[in-house]
N, CA, C and O atoms as a printed pandas DataFrame, in Angstrom:
     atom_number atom_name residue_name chain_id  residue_number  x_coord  y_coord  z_coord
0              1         N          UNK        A               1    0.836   -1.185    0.000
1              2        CA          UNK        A               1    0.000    0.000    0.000
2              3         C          UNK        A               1    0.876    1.242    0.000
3              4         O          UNK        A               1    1.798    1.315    0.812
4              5         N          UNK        A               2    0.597    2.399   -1.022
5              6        CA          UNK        A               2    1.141    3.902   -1.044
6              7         C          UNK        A               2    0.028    4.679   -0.438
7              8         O          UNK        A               2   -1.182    4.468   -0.518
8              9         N          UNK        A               3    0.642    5.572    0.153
9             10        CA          UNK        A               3   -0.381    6.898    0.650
10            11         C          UNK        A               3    0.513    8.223    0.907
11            12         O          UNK        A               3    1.725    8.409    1.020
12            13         N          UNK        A               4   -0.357    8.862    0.938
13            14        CA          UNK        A               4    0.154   10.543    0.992
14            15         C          UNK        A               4    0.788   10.677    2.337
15            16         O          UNK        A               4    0.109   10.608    3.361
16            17         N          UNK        A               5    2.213   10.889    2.353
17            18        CA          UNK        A               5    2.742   11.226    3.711
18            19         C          UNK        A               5    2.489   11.845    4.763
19            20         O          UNK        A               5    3.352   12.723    4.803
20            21         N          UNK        A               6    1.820   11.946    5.684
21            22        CA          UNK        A               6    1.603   13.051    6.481
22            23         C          UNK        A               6    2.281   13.080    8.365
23            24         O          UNK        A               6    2.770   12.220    9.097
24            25         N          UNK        A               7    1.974   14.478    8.511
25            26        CA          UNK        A               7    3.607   14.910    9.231
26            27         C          UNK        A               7    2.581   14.134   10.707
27            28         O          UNK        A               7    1.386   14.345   10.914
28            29         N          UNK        A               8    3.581   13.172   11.599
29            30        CA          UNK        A               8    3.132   12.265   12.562
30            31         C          UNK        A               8    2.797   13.573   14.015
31            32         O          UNK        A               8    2.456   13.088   15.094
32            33         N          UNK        A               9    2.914   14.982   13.919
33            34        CA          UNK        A               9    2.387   15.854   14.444
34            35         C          UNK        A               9    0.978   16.724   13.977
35            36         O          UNK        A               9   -0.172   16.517   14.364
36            37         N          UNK        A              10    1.239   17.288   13.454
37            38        CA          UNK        A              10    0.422   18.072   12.445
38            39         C          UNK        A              10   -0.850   17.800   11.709
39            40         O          UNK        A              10   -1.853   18.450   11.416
40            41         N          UNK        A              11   -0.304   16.274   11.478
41            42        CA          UNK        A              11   -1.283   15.311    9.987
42            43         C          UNK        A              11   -1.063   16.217    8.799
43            44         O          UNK        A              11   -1.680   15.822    7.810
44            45         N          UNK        A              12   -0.390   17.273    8.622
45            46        CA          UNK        A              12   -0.177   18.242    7.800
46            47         C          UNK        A              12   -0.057   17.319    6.086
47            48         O          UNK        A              12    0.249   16.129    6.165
48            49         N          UNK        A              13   -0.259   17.809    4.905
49            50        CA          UNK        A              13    0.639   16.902    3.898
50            51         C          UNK        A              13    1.758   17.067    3.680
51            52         O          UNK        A              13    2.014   18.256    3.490
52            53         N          UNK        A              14    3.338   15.823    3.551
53            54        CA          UNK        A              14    4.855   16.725    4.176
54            55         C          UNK        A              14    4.907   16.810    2.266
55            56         O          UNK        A              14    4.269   16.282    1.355
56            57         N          UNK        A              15    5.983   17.731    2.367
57            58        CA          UNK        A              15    6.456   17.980    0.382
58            59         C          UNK        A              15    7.962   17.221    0.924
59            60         O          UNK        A              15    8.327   16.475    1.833
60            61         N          UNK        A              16    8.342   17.679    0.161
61            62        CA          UNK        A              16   10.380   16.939   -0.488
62            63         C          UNK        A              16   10.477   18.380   -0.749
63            64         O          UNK        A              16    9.669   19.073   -1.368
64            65         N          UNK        A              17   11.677   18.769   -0.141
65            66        CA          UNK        A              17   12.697   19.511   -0.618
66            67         C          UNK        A              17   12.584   20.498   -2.456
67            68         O          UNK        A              17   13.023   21.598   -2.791
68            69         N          UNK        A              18   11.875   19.539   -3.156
69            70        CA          UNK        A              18   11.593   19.790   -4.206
70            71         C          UNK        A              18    9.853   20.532   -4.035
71            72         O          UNK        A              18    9.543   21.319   -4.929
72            73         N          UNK        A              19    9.156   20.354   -3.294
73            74        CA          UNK        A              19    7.771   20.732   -3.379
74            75         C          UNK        A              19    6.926   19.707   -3.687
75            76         O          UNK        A              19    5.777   19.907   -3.294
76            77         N          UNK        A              20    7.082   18.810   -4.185
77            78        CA          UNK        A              20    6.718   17.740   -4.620
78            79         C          UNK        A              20    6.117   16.715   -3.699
79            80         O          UNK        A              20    7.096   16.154   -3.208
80            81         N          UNK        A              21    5.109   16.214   -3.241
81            82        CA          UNK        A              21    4.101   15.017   -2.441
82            83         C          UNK        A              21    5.505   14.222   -1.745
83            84         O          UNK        A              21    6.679   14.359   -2.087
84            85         N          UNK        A              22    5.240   13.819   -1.240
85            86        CA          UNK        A              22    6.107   13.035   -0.364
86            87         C          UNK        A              22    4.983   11.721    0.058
87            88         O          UNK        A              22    3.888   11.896    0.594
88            89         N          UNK        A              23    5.611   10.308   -0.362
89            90        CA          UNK        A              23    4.257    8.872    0.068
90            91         C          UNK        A              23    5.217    8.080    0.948
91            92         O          UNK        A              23    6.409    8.283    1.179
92            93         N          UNK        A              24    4.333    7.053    1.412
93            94        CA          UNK        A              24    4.575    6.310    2.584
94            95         C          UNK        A              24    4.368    4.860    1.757
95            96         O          UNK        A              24    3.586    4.817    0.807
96            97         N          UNK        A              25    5.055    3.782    2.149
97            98        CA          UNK        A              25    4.557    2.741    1.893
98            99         C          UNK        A              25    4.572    1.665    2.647
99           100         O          UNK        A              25    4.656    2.189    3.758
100          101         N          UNK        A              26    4.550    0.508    2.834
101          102        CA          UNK        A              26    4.987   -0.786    3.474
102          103         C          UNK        A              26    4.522   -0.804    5.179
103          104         O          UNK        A              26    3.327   -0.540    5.308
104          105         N          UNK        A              27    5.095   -1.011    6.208
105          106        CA          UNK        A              27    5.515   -0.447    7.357
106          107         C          UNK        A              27    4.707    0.778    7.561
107          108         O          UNK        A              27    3.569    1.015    7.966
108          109         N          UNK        A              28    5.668    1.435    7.151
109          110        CA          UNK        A              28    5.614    3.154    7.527
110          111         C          UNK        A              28    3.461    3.354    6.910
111          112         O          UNK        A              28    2.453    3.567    7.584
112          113         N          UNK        A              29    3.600    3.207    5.875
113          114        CA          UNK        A              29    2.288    3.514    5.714
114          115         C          UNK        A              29    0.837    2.106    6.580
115          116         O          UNK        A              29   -0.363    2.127    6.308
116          117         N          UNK        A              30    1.202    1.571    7.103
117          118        CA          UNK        A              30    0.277    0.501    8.210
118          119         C          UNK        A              30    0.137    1.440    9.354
119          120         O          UNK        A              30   -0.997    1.497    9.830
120          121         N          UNK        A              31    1.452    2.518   10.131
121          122        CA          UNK        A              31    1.275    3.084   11.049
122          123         C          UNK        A              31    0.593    4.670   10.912
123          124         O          UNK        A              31   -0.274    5.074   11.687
124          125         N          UNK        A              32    0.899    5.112   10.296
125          126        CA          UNK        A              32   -0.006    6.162    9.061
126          127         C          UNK        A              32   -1.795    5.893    9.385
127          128         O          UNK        A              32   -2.670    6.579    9.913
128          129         N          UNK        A              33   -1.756    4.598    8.789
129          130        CA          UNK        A              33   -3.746    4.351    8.595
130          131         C          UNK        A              33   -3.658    3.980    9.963
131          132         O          UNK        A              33   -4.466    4.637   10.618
132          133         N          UNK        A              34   -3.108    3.319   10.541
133          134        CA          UNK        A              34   -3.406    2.750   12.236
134          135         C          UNK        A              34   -3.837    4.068   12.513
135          136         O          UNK        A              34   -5.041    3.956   12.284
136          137         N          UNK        A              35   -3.608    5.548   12.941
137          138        CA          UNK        A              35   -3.458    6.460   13.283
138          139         C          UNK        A              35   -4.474    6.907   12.930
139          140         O          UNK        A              35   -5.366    7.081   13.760
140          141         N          UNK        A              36   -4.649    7.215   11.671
141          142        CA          UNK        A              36   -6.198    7.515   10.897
142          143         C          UNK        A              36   -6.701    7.108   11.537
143          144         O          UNK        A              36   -6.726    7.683   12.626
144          145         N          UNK        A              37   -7.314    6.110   11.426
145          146        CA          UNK        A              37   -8.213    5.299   11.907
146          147         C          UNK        A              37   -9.049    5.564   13.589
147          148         O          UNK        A              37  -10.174    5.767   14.044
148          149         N          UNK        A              38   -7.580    5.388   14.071
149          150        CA          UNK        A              38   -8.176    5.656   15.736
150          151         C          UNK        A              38   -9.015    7.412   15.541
151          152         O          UNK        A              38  -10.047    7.843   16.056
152          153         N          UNK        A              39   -8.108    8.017   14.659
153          154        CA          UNK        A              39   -8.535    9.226   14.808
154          155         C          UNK        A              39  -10.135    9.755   14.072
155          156         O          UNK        A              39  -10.612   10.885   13.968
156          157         N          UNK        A              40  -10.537    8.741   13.750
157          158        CA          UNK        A              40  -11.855    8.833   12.762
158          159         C          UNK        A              40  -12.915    9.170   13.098
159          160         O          UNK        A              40  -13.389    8.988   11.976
160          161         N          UNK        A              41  -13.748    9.513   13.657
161          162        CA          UNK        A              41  -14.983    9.824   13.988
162          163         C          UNK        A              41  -16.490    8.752   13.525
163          164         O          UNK        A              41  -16.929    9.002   12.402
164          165         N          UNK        A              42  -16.946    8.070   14.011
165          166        CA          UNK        A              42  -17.872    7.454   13.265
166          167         C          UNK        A              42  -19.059    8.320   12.684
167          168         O          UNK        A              42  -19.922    8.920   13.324
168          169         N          UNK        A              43  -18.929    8.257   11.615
169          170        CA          UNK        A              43  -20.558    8.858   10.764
170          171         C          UNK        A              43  -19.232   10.057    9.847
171          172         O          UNK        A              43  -19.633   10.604    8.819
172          173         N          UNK        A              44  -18.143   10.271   10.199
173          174        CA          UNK        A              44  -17.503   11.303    9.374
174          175         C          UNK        A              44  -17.400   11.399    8.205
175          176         O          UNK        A              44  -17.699   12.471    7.678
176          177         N          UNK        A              45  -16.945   10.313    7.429
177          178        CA          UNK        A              45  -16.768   10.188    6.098
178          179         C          UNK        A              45  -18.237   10.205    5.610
179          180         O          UNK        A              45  -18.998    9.469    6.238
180          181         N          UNK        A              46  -18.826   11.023    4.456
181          182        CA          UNK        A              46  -19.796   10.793    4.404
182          183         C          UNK        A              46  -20.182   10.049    2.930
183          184         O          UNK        A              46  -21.247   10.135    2.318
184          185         N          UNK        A              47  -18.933    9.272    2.556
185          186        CA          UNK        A              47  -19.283    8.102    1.420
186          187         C          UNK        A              47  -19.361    6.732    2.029
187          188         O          UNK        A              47  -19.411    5.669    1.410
188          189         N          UNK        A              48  -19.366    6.931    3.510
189          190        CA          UNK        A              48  -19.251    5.449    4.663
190          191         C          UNK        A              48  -19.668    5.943    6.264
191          192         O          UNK        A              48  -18.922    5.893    7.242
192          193         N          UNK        A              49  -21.113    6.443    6.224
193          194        CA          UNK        A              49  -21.406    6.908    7.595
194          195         C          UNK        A              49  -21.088    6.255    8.709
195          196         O          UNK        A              49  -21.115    6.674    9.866
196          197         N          UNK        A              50  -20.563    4.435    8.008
197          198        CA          UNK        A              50  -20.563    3.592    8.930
198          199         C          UNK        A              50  -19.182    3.210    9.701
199          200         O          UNK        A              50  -19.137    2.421   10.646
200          201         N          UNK        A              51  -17.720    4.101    8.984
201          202        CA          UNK        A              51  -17.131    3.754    9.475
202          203         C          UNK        A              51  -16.313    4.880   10.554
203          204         O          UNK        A              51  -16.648    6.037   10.301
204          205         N          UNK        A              52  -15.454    4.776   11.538
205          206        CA          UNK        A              52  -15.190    5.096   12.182
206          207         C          UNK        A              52  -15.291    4.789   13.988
207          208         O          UNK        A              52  -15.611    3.698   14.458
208          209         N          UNK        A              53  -14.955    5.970   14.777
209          210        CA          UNK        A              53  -15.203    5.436   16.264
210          211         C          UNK        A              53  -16.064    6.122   16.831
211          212         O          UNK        A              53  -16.049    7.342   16.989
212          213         N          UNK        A              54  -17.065    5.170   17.249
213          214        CA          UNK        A              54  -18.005    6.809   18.033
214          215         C          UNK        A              54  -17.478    6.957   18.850
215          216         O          UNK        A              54  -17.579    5.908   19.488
216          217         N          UNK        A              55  -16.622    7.926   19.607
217          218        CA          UNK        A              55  -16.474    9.002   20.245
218          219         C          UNK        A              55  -17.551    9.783   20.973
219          220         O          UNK        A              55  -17.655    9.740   22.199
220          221         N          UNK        A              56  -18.387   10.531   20.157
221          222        CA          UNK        A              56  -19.465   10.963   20.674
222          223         C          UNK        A              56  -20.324   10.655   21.619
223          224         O          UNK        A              56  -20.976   11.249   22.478
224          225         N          UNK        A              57  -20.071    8.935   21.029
225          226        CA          UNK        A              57  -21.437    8.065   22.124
226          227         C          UNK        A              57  -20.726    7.866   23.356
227          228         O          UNK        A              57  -21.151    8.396   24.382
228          229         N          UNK        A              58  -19.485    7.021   23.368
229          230        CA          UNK        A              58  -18.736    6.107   24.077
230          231         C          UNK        A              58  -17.611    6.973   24.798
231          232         O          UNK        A              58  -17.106    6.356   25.736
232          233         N          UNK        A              59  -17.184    8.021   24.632
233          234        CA          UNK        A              59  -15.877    8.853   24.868
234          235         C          UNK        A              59  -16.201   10.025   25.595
235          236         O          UNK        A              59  -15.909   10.242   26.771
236          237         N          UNK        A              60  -16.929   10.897   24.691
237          238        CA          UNK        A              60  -17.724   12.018   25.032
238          239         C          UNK        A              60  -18.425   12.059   25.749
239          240         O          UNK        A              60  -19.382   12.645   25.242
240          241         N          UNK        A              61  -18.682   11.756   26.903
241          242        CA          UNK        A              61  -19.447   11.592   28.103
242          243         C          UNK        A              61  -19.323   11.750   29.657
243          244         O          UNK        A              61  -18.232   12.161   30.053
244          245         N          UNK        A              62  -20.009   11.559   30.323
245          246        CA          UNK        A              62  -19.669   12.397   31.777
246          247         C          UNK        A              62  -19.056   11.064   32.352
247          248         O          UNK        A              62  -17.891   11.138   32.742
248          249         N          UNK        A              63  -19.704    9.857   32.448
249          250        CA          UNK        A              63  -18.869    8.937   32.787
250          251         C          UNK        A              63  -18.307    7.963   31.654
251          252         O          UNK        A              63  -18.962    6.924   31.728
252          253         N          UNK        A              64  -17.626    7.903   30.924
253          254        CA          UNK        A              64  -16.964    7.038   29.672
254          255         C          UNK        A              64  -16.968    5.492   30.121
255          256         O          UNK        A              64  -16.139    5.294   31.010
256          257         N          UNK        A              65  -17.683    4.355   29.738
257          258        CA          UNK        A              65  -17.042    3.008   29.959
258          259         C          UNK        A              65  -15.917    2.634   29.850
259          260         O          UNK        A              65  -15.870    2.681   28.621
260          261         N          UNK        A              66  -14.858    2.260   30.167
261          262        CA          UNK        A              66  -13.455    2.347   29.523
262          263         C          UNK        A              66  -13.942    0.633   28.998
263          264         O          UNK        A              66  -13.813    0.425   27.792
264          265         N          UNK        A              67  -14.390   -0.346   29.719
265          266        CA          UNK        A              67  -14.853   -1.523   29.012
266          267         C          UNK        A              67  -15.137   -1.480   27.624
267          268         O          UNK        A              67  -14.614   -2.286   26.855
268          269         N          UNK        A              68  -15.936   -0.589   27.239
269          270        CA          UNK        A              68  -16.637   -0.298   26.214
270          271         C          UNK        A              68  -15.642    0.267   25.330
271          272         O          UNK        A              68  -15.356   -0.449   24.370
272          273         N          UNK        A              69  -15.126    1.227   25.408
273          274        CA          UNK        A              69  -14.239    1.818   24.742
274          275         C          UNK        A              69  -13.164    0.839   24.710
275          276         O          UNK        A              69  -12.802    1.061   23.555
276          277         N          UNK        A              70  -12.292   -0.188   25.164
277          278        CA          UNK        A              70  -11.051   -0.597   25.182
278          279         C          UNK        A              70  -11.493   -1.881   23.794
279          280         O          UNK        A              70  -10.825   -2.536   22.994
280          281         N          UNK        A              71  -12.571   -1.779   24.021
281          282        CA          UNK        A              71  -13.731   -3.394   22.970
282          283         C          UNK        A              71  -14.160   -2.412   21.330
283          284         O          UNK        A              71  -14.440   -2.898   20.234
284          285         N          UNK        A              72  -14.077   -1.072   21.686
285          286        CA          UNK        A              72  -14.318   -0.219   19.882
286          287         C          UNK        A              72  -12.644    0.034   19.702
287          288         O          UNK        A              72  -12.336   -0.143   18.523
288          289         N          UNK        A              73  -11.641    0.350   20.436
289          290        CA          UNK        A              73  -10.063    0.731   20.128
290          291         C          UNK        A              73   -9.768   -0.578   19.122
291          292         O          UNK        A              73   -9.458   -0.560   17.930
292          293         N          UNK        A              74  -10.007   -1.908   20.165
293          294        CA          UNK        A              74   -9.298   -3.209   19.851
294          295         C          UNK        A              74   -9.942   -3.523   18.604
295          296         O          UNK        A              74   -9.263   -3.702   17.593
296          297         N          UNK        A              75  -11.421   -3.620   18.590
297          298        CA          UNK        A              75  -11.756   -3.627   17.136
298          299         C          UNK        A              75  -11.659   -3.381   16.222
299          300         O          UNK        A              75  -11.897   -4.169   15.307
300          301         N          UNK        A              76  -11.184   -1.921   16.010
301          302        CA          UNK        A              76  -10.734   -0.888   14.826
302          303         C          UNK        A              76   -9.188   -1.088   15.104
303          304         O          UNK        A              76   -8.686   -1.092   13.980
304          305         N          UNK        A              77   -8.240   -1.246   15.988
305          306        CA          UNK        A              77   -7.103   -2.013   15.322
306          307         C          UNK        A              77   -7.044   -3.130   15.010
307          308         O          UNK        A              77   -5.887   -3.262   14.609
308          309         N          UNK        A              78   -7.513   -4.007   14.930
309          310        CA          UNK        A              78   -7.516   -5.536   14.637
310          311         C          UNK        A              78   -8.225   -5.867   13.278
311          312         O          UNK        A              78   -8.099   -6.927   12.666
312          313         N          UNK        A              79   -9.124   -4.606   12.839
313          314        CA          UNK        A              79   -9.590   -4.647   11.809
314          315         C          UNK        A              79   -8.889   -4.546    9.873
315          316         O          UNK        A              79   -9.167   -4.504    8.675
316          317         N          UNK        A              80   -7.733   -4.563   11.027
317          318        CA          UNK        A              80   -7.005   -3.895    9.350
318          319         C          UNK        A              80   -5.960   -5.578    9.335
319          320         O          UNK        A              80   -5.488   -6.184   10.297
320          321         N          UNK        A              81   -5.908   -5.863    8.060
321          322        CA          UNK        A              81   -5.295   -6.981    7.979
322          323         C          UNK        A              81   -4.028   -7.131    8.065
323          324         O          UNK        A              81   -3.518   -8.237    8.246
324          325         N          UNK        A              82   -3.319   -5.975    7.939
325          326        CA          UNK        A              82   -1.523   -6.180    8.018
326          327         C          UNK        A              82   -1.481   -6.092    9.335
327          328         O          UNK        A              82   -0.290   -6.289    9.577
328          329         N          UNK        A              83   -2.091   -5.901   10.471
329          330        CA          UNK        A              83   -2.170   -6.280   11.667
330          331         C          UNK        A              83   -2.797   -7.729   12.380
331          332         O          UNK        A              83   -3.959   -8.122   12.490
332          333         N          UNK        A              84   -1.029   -8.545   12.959
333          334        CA          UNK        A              84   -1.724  -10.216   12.974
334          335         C          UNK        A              84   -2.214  -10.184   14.400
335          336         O          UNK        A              84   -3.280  -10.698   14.739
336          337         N          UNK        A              85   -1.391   -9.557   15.224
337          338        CA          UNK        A              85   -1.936   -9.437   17.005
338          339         C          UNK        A              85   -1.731   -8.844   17.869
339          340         O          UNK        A              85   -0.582   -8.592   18.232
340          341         N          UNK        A              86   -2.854   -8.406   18.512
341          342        CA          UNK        A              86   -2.574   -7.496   19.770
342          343         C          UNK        A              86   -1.592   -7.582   20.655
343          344         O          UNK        A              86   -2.166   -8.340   21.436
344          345         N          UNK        A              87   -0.282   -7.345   21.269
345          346        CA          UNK        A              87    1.127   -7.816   21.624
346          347         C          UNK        A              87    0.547   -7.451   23.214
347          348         O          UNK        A              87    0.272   -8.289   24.073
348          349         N          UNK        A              88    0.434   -5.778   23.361
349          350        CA          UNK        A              88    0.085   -5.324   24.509
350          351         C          UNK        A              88   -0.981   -4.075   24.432
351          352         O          UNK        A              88   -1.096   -3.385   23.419
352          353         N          UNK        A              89   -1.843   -3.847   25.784
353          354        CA          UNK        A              89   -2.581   -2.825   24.838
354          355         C          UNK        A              89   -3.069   -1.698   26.241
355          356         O          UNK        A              89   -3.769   -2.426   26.945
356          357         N          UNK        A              90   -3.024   -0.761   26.691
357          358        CA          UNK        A              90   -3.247   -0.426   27.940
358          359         C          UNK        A              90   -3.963    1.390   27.867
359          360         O          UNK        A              90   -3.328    2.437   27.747
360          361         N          UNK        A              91   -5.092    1.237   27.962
361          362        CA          UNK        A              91   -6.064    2.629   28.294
362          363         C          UNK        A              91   -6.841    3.200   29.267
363          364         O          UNK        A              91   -7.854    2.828   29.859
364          365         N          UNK        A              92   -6.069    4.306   29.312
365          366        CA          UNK        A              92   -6.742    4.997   30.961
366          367         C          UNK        A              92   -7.020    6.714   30.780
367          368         O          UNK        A              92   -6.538    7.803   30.468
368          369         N          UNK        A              93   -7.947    6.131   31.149
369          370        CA          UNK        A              93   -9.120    7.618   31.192
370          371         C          UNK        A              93   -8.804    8.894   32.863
371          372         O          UNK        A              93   -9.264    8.643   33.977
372          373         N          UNK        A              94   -8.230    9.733   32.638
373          374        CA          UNK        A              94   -8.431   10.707   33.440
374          375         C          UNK        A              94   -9.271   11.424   33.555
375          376         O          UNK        A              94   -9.415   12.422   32.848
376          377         N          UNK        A              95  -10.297   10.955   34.813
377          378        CA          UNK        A              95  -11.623   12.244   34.547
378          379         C          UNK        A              95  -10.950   13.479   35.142
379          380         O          UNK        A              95  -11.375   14.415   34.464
380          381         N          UNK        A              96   -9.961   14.039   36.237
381          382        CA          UNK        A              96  -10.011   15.082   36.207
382          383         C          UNK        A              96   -9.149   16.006   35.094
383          384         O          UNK        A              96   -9.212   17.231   34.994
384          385         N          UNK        A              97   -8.445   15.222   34.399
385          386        CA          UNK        A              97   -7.698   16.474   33.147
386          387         C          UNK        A              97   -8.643   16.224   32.045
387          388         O          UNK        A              97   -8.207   16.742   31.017
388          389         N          UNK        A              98   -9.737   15.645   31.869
389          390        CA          UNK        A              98  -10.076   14.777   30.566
390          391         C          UNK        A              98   -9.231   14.392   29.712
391          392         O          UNK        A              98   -9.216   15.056   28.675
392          393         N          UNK        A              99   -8.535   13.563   29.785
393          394        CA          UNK        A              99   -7.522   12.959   29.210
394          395         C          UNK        A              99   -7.500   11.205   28.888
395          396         O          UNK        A              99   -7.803   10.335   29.704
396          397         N          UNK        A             100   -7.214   11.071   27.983
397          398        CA          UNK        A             100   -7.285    9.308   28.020
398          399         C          UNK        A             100   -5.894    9.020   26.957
399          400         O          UNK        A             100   -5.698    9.653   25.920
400          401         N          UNK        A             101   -5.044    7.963   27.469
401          402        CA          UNK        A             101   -3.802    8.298   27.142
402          403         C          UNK        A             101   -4.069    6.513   26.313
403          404         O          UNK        A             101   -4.630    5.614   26.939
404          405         N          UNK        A             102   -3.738    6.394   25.401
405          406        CA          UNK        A             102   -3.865    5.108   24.530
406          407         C          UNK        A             102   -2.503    4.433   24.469
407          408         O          UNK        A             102   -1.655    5.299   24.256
408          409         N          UNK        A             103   -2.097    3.518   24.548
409          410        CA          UNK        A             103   -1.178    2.924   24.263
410          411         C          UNK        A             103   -0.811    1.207   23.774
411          412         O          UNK        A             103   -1.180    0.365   24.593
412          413         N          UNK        A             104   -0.310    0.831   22.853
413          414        CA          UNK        A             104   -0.436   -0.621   22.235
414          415         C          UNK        A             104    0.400   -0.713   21.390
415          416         O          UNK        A             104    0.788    0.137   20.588
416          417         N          UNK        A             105    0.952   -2.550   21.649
417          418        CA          UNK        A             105    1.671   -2.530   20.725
418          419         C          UNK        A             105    1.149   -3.723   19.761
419          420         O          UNK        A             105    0.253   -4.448   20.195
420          421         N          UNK        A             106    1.702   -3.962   18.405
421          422        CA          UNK        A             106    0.712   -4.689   17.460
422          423         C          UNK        A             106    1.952   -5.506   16.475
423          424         O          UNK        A             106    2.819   -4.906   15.840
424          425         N          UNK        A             107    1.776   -7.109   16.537
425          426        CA          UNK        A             107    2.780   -7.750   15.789
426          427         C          UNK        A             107    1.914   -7.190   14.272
427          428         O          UNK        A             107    0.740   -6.833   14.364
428          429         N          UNK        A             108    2.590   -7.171   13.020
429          430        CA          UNK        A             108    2.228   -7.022   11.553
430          431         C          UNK        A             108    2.611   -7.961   11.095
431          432         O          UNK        A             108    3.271   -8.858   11.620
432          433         N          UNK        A             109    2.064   -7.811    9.577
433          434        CA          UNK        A             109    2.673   -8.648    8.390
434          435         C          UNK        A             109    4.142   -8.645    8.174
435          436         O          UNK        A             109    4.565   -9.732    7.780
436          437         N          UNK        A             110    5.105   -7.638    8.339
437          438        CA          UNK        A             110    6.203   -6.480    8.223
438          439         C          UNK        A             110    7.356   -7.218    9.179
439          440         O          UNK        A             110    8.471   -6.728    9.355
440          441         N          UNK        A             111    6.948   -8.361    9.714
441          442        CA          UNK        A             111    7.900   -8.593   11.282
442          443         C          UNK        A             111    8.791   -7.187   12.170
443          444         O          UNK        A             111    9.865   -6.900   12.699
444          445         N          UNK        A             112    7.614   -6.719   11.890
445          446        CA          UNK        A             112    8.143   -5.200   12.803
446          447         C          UNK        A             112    6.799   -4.767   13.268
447          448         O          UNK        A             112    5.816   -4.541   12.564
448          449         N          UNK        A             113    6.931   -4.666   14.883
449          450        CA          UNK        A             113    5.650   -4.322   15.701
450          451         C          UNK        A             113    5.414   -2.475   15.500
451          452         O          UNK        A             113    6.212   -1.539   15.448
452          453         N          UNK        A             114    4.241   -2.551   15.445
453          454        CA          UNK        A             114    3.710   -1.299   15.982
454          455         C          UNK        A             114    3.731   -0.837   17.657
455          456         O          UNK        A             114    2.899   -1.217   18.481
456          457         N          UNK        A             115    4.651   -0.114   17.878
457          458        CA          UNK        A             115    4.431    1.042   19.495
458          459         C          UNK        A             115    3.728    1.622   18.720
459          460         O          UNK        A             115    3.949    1.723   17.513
460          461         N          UNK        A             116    2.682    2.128   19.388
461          462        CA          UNK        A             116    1.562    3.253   19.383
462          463         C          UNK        A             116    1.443    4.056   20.788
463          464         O          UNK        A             116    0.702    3.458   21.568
464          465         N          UNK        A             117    1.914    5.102   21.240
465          466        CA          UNK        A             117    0.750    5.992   22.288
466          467         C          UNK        A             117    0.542    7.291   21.669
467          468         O          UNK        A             117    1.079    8.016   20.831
468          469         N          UNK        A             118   -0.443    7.274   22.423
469          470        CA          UNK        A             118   -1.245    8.825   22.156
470          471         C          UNK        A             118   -2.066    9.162   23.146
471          472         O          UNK        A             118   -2.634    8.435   23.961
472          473         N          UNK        A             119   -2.096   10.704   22.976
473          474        CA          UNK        A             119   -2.878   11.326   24.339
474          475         C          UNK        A             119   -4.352   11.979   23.528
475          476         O          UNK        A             119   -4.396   12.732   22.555
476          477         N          UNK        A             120   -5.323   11.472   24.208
477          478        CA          UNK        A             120   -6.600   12.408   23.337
478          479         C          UNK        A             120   -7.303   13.164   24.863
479          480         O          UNK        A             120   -7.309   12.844   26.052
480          481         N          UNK        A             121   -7.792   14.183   24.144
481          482        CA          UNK        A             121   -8.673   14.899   25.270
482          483         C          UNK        A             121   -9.875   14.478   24.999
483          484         O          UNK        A             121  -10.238   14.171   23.864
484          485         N          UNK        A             122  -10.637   14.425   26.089
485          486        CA          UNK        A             122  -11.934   14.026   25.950
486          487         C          UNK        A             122  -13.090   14.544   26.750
487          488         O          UNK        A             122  -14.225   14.115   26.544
């Protein structure tokens, strides 16, 4: 798989030196869509209302299930096929900063695991 590079801060699109698109492939582009993905919104895309994470329902809320939520994360990573297994996977919700800090790691097709963390506000 090729895709449009984008900056692992920003999501910005990165250029080359030249101005020119800059793509991802192999590896590098599995951790790219992993990323997407978590970051998706369910109902966003509106050529696929169906895909994404609700957030809204499950996240966005005064008390969040983390049960619930740790069962939509694992699903939507496990869903993509160059990912063979969940290695380690650990999410915790701060109600007083609203904060929920994600972290997992994921064997691939690639024999090179995915580290993943990330901090989302919520």
């Amino acid at each position: 798989m090729k895709d449009i590079k984008l900056d692992p801060i920003t999501h910005d699109i990165v250029l080359g030196p030249d101005g020119n698109i800059c793509f991802v492939s192999g590896f590098n582009a599995l951790i790219q869509k992993t990323k997407i993905r978590l970051f998706f919104f369910l109902g966003e895309w509106y050529l696929d209302t169906s895909k994404g994470v609700d957030y809204f329902k499950n996240v966005y809320v005064k008390k969040p299930n983390s049960n619930l939520i740790d069962n939509m994360i694992i699903i939507t990573i496990l869903e993509d096929k160059e990912i063979v297994s969940l290695l380690e996977y650990n999410m915790n919700i701060d109600n007083g900063t609203r904060q929920m800090l994600l972290h997992f790691k994921a064997s691939t097709i690639y024999n090179e695991p995915i580290d993943f963390t990330e901090r989302y506000l919520i």
